[in-house]
C-alpha beads as a LAMMPS data file, in Angstrom:
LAMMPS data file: protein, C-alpha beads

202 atoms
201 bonds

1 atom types
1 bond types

-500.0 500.0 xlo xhi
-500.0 500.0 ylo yhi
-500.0 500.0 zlo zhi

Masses

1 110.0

Atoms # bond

1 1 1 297.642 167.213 -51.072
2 1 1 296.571 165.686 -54.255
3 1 1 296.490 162.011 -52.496
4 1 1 294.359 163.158 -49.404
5 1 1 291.951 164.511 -51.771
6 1 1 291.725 160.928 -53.404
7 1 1 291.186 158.838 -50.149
8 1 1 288.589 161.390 -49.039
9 1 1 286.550 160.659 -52.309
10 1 1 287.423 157.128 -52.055
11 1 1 286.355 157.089 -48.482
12 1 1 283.501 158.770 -49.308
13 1 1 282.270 156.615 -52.155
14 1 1 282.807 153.329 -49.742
15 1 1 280.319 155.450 -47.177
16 1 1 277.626 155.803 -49.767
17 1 1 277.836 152.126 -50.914
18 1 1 277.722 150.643 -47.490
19 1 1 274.195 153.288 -47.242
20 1 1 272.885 152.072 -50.565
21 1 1 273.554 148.579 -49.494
22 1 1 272.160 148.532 -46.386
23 1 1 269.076 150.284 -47.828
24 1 1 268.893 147.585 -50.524
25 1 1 269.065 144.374 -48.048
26 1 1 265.437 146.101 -46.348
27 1 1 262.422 143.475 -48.038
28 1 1 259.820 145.436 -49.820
29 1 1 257.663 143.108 -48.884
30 1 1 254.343 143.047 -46.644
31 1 1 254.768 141.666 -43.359
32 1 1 253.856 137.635 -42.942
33 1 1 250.297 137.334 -41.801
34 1 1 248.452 134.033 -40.171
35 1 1 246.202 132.401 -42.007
36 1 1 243.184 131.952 -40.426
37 1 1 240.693 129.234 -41.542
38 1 1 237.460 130.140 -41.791
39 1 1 235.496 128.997 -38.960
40 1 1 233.000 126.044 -39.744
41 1 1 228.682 126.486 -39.062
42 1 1 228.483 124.523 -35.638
43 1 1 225.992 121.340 -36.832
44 1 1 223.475 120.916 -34.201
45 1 1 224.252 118.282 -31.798
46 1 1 222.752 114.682 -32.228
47 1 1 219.304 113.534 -30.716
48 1 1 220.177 111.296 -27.741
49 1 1 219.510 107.930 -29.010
50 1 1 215.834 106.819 -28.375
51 1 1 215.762 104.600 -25.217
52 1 1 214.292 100.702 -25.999
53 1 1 210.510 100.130 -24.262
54 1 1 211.128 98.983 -20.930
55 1 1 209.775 95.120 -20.626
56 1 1 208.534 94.343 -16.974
57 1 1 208.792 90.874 -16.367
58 1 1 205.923 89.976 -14.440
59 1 1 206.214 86.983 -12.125
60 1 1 203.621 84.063 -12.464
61 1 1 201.207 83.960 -9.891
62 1 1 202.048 82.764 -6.443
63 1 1 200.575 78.980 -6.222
64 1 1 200.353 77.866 -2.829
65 1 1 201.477 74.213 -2.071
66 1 1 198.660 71.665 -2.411
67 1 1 196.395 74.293 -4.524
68 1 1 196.818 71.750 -7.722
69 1 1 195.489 68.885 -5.188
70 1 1 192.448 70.298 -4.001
71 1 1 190.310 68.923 -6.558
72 1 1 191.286 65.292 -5.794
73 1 1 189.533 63.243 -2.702
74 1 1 192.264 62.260 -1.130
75 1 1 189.948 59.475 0.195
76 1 1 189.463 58.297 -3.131
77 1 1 192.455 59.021 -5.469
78 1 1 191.413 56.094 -7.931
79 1 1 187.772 57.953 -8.207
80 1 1 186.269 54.312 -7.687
81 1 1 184.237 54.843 -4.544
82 1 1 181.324 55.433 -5.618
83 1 1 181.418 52.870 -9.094
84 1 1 179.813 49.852 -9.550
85 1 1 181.510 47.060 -9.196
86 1 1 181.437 45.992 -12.680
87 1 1 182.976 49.401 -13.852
88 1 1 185.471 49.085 -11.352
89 1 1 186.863 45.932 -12.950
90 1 1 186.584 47.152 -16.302
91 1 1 189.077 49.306 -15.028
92 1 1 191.204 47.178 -13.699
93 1 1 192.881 49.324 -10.715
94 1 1 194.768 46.315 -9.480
95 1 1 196.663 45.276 -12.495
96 1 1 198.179 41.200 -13.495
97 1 1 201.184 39.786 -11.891
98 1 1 203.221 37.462 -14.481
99 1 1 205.072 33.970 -13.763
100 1 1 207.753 31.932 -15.549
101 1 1 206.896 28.946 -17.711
102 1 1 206.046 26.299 -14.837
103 1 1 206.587 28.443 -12.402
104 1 1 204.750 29.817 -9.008
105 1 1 207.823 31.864 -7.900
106 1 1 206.900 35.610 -7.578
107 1 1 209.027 37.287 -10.185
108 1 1 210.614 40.306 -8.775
109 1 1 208.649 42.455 -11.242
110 1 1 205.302 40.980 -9.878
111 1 1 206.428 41.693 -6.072
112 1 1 206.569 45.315 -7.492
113 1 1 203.184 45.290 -8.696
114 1 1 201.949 43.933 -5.449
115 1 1 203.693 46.230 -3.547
116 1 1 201.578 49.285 -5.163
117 1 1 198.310 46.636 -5.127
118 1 1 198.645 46.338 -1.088
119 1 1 199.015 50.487 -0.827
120 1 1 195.491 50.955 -2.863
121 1 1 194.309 47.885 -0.719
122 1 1 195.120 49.593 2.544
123 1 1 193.475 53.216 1.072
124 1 1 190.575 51.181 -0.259
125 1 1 189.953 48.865 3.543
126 1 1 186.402 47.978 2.083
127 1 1 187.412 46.109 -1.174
128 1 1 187.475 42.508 -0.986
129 1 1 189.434 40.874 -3.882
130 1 1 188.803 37.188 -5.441
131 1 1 192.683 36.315 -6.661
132 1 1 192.883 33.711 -9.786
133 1 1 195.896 31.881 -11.268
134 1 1 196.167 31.332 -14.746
135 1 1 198.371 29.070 -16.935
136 1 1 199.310 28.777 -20.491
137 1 1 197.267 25.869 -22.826
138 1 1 200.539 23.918 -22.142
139 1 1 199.965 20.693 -20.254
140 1 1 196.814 19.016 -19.066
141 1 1 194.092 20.551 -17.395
142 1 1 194.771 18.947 -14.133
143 1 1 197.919 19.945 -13.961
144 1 1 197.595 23.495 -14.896
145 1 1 194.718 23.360 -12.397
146 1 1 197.361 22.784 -9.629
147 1 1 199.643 24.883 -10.831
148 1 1 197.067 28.170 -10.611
149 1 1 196.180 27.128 -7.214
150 1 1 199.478 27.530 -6.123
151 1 1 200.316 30.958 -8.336
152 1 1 196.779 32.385 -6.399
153 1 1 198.006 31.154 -3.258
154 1 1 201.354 33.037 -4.158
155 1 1 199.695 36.204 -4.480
156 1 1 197.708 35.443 -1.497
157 1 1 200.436 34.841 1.126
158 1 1 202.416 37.823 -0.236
159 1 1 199.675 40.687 0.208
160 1 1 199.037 38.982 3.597
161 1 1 202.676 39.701 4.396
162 1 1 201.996 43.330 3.562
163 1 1 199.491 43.642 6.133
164 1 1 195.913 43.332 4.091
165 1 1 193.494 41.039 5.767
166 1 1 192.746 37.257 4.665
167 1 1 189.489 37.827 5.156
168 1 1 189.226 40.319 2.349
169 1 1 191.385 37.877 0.020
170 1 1 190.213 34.765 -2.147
171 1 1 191.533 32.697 -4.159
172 1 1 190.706 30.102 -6.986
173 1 1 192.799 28.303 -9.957
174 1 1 190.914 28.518 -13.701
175 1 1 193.840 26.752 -14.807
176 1 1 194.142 27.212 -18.718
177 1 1 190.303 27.390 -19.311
178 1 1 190.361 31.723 -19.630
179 1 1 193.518 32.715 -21.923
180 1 1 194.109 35.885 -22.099
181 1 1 195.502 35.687 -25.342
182 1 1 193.674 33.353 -27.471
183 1 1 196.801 32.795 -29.774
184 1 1 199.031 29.790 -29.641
185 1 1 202.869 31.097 -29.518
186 1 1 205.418 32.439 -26.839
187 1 1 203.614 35.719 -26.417
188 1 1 200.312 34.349 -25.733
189 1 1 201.476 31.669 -23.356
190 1 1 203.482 34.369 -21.439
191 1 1 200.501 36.838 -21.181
192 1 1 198.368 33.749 -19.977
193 1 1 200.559 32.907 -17.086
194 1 1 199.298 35.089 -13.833
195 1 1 197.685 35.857 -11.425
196 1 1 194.443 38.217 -12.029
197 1 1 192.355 40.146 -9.302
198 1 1 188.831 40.641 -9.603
199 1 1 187.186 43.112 -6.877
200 1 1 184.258 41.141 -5.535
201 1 1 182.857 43.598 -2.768
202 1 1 183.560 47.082 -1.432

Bonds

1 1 1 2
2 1 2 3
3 1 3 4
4 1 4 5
5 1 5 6
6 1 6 7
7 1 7 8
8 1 8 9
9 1 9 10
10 1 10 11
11 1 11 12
12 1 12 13
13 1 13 14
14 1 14 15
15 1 15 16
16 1 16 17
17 1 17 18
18 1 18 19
19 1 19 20
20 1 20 21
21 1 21 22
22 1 22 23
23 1 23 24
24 1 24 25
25 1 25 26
26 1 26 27
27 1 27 28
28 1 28 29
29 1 29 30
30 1 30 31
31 1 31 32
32 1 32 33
33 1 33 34
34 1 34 35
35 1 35 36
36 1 36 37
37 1 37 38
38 1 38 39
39 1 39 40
40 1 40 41
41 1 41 42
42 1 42 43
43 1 43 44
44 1 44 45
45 1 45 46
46 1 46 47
47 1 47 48
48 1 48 49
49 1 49 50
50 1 50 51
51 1 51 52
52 1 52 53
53 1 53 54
54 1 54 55
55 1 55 56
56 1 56 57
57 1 57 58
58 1 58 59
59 1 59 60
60 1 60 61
61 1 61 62
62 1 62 63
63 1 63 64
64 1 64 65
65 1 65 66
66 1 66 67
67 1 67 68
68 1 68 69
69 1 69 70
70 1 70 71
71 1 71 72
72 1 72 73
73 1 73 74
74 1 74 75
75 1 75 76
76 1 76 77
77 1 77 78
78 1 78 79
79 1 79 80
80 1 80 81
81 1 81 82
82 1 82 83
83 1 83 84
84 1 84 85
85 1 85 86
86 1 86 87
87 1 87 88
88 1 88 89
89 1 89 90
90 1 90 91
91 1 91 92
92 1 92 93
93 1 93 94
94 1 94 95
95 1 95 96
96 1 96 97
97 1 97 98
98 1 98 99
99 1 99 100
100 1 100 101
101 1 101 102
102 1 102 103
103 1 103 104
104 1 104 105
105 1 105 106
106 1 106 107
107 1 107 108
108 1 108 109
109 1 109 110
110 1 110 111
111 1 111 112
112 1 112 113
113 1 113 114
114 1 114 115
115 1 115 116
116 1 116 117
117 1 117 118
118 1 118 119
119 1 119 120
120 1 120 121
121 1 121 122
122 1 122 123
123 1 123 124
124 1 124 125
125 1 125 126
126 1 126 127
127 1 127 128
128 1 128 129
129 1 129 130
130 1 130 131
131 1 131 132
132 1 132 133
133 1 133 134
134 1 134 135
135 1 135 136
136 1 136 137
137 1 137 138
138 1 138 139
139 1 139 140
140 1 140 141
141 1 141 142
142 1 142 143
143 1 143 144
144 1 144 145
145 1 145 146
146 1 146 147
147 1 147 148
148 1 148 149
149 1 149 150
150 1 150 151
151 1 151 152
152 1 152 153
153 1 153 154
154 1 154 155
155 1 155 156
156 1 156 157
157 1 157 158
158 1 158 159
159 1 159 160
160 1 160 161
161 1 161 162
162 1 162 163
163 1 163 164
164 1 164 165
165 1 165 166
166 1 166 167
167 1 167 168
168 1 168 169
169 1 169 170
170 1 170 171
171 1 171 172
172 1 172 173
173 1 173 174
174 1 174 175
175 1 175 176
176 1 176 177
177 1 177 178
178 1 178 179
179 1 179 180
180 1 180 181
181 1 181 182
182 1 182 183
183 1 183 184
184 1 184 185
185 1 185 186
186 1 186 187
187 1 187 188
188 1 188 189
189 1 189 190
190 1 190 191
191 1 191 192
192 1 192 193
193 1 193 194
194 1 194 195
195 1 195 196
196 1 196 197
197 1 197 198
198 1 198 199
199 1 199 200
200 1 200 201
201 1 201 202
């Protein structure tokens, strides 16, 4: 009798210590909240950015072919019509043909020249031309005489190949009596020999 007593208390202590305990293990704390952040002041949104000027490229005007021509006589492109003769040569539209030392061979740069001389020749059908032929102070005056005569007569028979008329052409030898270039070295003597074109009628 005595011992069920015993495990009866005994039983009965274990009963309350398993209630204590399982009342101790509850927390005391509050229940775990979520922070919330606060919620930021919305910023106003951004100006669109500012659009550049618009450039309009405008075109040049239209120019119609021939428009910068219009002011030019086409039967007179020189402008010498209607000159005097004398101002005409001071211009000097048909320009000198050169020759070698002792020479009446047409240099290739002279058949050039007279190339462009028989075009204005042809546009200008009224002109008649005297041709001369020039030498350097080299030699004697007979000689160099001869020799122009046959640089003239060069020019001559090459712008008659081209077409222009003889009897518009003329021809005459000064020889070394009308230097160009009054000076006595290689520079003068080369500017000296040629042929020359002097517009006697139009």
């Amino acid at each position: 009798m005595r011992i069920s007593h015993v495990s009866r208390n005994l039983s009965t202590v274990l009963l309350f210590s398993m209630l204590v305990g399982a009342c101790g293990g509850k927390s005391n704390r509050p229940p775990a909240t979520t922070s919330v952040p606060p919620t930021q002041p919305t910023a106003d949104p951004a100006p669109p950015p500012e659009r550049p000027p618009e450039v309009i490229d405008t075109p040049p005007p239209m120019v119609e072919p021939g428009d910068d021509l219009l002011m030019i006589d086409e039967g007179d492109p020189l402008g010498i019509r209607d000159m005097p003769l004398d101002a005409i040569n001071d211009l000097s539209p048909l320009a000198d043909v050169p020759f070698d030392f002792d020479s009446a061979t047409l240099l290739d740069e002279a058949r050039v020249t007279l190339n462009a001389h028989a075009k204005i020749l042809a546009q200008y059908d009224s002109l008649t031309v005297l041709i001369e032929g020039h030498c350097d102070e080299r030699g004697t005056v007979e000689y160099n005489l001869a020799l122009g005569e046959r640089r003239a007569n060069a020019v001559y028979n090459y712008l008659m190949n081209l077409g222009i008329s003889a009897s518009r052409l003329k021809t005459i030898s000064y020889g070394k009596e009308f230097p160009k270039d009054p000076s006595h070295d290689a520079q003068a003597w080369a500017a000296n020999r040629r042929g020359h074109f002097e517009i006697t009628g139009k």
